[in-house]
C-alpha positions in Angstrom: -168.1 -12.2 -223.1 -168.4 -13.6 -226.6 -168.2 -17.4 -227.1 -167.9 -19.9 -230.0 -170.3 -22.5 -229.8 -171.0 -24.9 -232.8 -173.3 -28.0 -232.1 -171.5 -31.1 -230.9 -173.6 -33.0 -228.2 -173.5 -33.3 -225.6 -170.9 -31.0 -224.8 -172.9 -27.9 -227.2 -176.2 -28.0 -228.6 -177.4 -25.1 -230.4 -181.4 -25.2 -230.2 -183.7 -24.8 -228.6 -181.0 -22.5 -226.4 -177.5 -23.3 -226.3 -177.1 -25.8 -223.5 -174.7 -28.9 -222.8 -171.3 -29.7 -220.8 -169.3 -26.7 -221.9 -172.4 -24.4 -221.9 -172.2 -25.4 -218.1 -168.8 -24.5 -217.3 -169.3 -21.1 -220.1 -172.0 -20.2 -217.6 -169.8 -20.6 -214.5 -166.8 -18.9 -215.9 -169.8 -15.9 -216.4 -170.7 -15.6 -213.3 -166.9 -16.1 -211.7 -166.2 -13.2 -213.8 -169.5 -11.2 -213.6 -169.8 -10.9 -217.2 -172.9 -11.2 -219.4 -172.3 -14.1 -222.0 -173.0 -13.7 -225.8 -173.1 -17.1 -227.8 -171.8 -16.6 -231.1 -172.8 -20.0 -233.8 -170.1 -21.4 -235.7 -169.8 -23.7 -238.6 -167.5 -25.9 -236.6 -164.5 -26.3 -233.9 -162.1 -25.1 -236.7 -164.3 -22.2 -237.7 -164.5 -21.6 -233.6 -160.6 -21.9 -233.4 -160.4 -19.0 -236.0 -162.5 -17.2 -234.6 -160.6 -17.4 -231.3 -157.1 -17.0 -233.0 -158.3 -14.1 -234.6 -159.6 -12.2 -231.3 -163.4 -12.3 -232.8 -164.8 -14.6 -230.2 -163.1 -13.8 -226.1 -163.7 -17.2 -225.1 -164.0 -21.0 -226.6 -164.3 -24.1 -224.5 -163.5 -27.5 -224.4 -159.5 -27.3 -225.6 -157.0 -30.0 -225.1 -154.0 -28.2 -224.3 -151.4 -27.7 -227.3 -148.4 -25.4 -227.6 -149.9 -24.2 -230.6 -152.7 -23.2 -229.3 -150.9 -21.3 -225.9 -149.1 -18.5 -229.0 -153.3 -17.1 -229.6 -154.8 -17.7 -226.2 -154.4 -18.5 -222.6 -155.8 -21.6 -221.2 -157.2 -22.7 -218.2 -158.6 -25.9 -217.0 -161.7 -26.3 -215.8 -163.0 -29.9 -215.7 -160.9 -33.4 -215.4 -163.3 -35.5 -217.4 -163.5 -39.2 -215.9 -161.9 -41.5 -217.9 -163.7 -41.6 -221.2 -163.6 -39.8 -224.1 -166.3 -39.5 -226.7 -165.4 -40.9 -229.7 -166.6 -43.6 -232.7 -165.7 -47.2 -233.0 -165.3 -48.1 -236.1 -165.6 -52.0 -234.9 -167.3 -53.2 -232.3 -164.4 -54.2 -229.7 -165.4 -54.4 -226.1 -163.7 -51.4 -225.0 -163.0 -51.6 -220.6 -159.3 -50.3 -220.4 -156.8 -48.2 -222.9 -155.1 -52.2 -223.5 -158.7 -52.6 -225.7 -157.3 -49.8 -227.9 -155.0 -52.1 -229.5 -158.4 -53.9 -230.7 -160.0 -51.0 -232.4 -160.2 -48.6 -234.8 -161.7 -45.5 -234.2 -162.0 -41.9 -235.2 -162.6 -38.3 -233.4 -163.1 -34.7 -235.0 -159.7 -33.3 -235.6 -159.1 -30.7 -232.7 -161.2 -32.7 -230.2 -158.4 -36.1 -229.0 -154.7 -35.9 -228.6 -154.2 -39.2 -230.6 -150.9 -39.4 -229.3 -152.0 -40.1 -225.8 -153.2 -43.0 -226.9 -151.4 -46.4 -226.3 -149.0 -47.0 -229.2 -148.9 -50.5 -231.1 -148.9 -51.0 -234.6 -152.3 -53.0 -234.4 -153.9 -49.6 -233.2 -155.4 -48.1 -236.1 -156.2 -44.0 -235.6 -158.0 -41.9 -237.7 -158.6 -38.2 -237.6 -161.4 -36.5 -239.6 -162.1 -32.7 -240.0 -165.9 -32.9 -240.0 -168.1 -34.4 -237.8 -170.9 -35.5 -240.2 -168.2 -37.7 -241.6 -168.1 -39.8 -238.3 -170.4 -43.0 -238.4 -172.5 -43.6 -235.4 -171.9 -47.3 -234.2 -170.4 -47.0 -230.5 -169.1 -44.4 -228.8 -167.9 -44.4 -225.6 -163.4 -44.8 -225.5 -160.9 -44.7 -222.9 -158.3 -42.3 -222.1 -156.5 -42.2 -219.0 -156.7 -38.0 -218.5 -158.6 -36.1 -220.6 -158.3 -32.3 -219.3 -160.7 -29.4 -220.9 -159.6 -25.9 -221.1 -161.2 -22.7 -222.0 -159.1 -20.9 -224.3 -158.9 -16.9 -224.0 -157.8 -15.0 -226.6 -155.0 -13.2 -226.6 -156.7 -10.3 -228.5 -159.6 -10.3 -226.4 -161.0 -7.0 -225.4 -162.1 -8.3 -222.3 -160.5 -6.8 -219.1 -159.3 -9.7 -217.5 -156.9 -9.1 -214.6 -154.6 -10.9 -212.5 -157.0 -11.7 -209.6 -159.7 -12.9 -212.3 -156.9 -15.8 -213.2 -156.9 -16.4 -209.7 -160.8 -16.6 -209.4 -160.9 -19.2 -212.8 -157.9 -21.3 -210.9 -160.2 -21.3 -208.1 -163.3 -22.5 -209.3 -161.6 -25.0 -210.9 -159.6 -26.3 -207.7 -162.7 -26.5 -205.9 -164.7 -28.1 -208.4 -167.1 -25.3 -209.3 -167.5 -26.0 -213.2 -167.5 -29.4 -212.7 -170.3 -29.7 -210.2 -172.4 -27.6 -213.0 -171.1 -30.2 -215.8 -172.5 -33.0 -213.6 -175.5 -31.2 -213.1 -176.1 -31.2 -216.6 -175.1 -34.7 -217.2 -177.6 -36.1 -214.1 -180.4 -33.2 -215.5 -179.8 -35.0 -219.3 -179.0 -38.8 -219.4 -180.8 -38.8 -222.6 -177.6 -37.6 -224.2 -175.4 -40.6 -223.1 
């Protein structure tokens, strides 16, 4: 089972081995499957996207779910995140509830928030950027009120997925298997929050 990783912590750091959030649940989904996982570096979540699109890489992680993305690759969920988001302040607004949004200005790696989930005023101000050096690192830490991950798997992947594997991934995430070993990581690394 191939996988896209680039390095975007905590969710997927690349050295000294690939480790972090998604890593977690990539492992899981392995083991639910009984395959072997091979991590394959990208430049970036767009880069990884391709790749996915394109059949090269079997599996990515940590999708929102968008029509666009359901005509190259099936999703599935695997992890309710609580109700923050990663993402940069641009000010420094106390940020407690989705109402603060209306305060702040703020910007995530294109491909990582669904903007438009956010509340809508005109004070808001949202920006999207395409590379993630680009972000400056004041605060981080926003609100959402759902923020579901998926793993996306290509359409043109040459794994043998069946029926009763779909089951097995539904499963696992119903019972709260990949997210156990996402808050595993998170207790075993508070360093990276």
């Amino acid at each position: 089972m191939t996988v896209c990783i680039d390095h975007y912590p905590p969710f997927q750091i690349l050295s000294p081995k690939p480790q972090g959030e998604n890593i977690a649940a990539i492992n899981v989904l392995a083991k639910v499957l009984n395959y072997e996982v091979r991590f394959v570096e990208g430049a970036n979540f767009k880069f990884c996207m391709r790749m996915l699109k394109e059949g090269q890489v079997d599996i990515l992680a940590g999708l929102i779910d968008e029509p666009k993305r359901r005509e190259f690759a099936y999703l599935f969920p695997y992890y309710n995140k609580p109700d923050k988001i990663d993402i940069k302040l641009v000010n420094s607004v106390a940020w407690h509830s989705g109402e603060d949004a209306f305060n702040a200005t703020f910007i995530a790696q294109s491909g990582t928030l669904d903007i438009n989930r956010l509340p809508t005023n005109s004070d808001i101000q949202k920006v999207l950027i395409a590379k993630l050096n680009e972000m400056k690192p004041l605060d981080h830490k926003g609100y959402l009120a759902e923020n579901t991950l998926y793993f996306g798997l290509s359409k043109k992947s040459r794994l043998k997925i069946k029926g009763s594997d779909f089951i097995k991934i539904q499963k696992a995430f119903e019972t709260g298997l990949f997210s156990r070993a996402i808050e595993q990581f998170i207790k075993s690394h508070k360093n990276l929050y």
